[in-house]
C-alpha positions in Angstrom: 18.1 -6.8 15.1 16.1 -10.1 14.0 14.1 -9.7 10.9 11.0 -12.2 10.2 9.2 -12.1 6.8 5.6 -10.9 6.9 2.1 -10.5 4.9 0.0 -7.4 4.7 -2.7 -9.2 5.7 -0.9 -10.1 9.1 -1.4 -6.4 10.0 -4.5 -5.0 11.5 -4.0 -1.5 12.9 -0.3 -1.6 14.6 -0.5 -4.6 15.8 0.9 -7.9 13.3 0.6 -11.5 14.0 3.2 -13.7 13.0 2.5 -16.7 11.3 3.6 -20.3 11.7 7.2 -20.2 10.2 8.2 -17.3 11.1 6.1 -17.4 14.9 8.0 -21.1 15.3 11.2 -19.6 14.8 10.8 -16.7 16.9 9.6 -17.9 20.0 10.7 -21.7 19.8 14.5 -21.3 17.7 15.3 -18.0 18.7 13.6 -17.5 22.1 12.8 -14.3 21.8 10.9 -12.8 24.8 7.7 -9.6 25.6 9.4 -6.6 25.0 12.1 -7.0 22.4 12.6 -5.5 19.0 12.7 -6.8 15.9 12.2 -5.6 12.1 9.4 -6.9 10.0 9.6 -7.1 6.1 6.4 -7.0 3.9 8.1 -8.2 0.9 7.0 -4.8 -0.9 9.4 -2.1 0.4 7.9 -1.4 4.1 10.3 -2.1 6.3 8.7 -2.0 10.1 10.3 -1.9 13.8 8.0 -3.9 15.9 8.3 -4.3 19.7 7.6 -7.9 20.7 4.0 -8.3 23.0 3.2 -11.5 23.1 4.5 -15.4 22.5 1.9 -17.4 23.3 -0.8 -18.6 21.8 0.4 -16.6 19.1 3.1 -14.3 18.6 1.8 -10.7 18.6 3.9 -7.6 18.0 3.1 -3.6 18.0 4.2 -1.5 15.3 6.5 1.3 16.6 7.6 3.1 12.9 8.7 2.0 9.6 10.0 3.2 6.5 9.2 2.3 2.8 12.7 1.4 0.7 12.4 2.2 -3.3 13.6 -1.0 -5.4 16.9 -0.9 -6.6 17.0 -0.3 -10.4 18.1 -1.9 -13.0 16.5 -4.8 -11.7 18.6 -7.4 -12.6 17.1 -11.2 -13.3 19.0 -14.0 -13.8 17.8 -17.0 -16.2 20.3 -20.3 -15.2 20.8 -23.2 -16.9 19.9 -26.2 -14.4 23.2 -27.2 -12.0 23.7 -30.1 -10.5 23.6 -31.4 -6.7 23.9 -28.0 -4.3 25.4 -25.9 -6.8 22.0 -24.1 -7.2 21.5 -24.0 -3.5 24.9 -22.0 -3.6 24.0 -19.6 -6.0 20.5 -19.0 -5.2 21.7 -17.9 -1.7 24.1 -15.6 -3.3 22.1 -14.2 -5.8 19.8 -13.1 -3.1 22.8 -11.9 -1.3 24.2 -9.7 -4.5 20.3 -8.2 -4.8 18.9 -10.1 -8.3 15.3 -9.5 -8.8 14.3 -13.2 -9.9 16.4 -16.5 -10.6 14.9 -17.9 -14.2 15.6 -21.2 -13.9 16.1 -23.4 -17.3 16.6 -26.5 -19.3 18.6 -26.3 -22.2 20.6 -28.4 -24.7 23.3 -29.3 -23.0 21.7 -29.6 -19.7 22.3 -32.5 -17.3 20.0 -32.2 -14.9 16.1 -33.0 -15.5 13.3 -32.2 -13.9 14.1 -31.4 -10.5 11.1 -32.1 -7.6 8.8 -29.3 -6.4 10.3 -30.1 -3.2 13.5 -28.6 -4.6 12.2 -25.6 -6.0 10.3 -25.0 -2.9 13.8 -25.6 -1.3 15.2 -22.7 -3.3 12.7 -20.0 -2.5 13.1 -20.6 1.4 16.8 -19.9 0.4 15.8 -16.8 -1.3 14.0 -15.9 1.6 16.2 -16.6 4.2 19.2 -14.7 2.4 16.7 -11.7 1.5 16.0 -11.7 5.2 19.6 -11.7 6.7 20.6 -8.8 4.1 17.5 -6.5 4.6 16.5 -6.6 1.4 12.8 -4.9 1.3 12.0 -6.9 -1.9 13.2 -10.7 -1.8 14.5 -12.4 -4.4 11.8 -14.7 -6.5 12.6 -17.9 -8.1 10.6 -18.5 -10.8 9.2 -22.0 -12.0 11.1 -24.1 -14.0 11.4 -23.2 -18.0 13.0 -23.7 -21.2 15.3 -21.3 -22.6 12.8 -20.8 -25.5 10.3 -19.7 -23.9 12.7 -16.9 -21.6 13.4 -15.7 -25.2 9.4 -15.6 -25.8 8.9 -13.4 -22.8 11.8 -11.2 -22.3 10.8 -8.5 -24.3 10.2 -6.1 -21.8 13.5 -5.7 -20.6 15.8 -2.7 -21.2 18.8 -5.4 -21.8 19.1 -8.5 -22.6 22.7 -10.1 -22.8 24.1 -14.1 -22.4 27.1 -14.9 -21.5 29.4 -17.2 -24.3 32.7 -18.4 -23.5 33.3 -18.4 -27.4 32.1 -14.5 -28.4 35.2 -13.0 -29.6 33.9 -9.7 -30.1 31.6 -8.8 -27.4 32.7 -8.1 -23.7 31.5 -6.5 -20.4 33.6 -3.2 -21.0 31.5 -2.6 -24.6 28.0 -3.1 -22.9 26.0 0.3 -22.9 25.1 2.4 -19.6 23.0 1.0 -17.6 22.3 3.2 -14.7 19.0 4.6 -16.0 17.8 1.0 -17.5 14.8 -0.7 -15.6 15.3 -3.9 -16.0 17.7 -6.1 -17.5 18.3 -9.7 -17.9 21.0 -11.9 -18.4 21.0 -15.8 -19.6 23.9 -18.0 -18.0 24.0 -21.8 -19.3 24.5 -25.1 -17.4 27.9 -27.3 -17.0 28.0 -28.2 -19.9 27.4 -25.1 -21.7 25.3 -23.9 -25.1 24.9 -25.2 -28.0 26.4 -22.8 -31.0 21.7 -22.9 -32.3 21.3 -22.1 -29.2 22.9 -18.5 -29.1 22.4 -17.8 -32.6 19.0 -18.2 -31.2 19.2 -16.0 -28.2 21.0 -13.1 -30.7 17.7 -13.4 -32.9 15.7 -12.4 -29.5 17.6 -9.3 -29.3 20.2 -10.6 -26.8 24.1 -9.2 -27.0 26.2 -12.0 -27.0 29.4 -11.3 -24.1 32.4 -13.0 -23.1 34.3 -12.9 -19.7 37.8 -13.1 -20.9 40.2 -16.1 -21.7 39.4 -17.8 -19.1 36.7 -20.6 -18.4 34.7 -20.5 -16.1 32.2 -22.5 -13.7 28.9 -22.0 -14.1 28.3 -21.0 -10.8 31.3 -18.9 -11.2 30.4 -17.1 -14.5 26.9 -16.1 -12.5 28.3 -14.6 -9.6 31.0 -13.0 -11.1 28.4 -11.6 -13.7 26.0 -10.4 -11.0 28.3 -8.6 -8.9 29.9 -7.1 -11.9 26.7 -5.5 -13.3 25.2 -4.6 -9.9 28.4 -2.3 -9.4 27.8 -0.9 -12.8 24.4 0.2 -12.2 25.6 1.6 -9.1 24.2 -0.2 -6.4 27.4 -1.1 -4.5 27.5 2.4 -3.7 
């Protein structure tokens, strides 16, 4: 069943009106005809079942049932240091895909890629969207606006766990991180290419962060983050 992103607003009584985006690709990409169903997502846990009534001028559809979805917990946000040419483009769509709550993205010591356009942050939330769509996911994925790893320390306060990922830790790994099946929230700091600078972590460790290595190997960036999302959405349960 097609799913199409929608506002509360858009709703009045059972019947919702779609708007441009998501009318445009219904009636014009997809074709979609009177009488079909489809699923509508609110972006806040209602999921609807809408039967198609009309195309033109505007797409129109009637509300048949729905059902409200609870968020996932922990929620799990991701603050990455900036990657160059699509490598963000690949992980944004597989973050939404692996159910992170936010992409933080960030520029840090080491990082080699400045200032990216609005156009490419807008870019990155239509991802988001597009991959929360396919995968049904109630809540989509947000990407935030573009920081500095300073201030994600200044404001990550209020979450249950806060861990980044060093390939030079010797002490800390995954296996010694504590249970977080009954955490809300917790986030986890991934750096660019070319890594962090040894200030930089002492700095993170000051903020309450555990410091945690993969193993021996070294990885990609983009590698280390999806490895490390998957990992910790199966131990908070949520491959289950």
């Amino acid at each position: 069943m097609r799913r199409f992103f929608i506002e509360k607003d858009d709703i009045k009584g059972s019947t919702v009106t779609l708007r441009e985006d998501e009318a445009h690709h219904l009636k014009t990409v997809l074709r979609m005809e009177a009488g079909t169903l489809v699923e509508l997502l609110d972006g806040q846990g209602s999921i609807y079942i809408a039967e198609i009534e009309s195309t033109t001028p505007r797409v129109s559809l009637m509300i048949r049932s729905y059902e409200t979805a609870p968020e996932s917990k922990p929620v799990v946000d991701v603050a990455q240091g900036m990657l160059h040419g699509k490598k963000m483009d690949f992980l944004v769509q597989k973050a939404a895909e692996l159910g992170v709550g936010s992409i933080l993205p960030f520029q840090s010591q080491h990082s080699t890629l400045r200032n990216p356009s609005p156009n490419k942050i807008n870019r990155w939330q239509k991802i988001a969207f597009e991959a929360s769509k396919q995968c049904r996911r109630p809540y989509p994925m947000k990407i935030k606006p573009l920081t500095t790893l300073g201030d994600i320390l200044t404001s990550s306060s209020n979450y249950s766990l806060k861990v980044v990922l060093w390939e030079q830790e010797k002490n800390n790994t995954l296996t010694g991180l504590p249970d977080i099946h009954n955490m809300d929230s917790l986030l986890v700091i991934i750096g660019p290419e070319g890594g962090f600078a040894t200030k930089e972590i002492d700095t993170c460790i000051d903020a309450g962060f555990i410091s945690v290595s993969m193993g021996s190997r070294t990885l990609r960036a983009e590698t280390a983050a999806l490895s490390i999302m998957a990992i910790l959405q199966f131990l908070a349960g949520n491959f289950n």
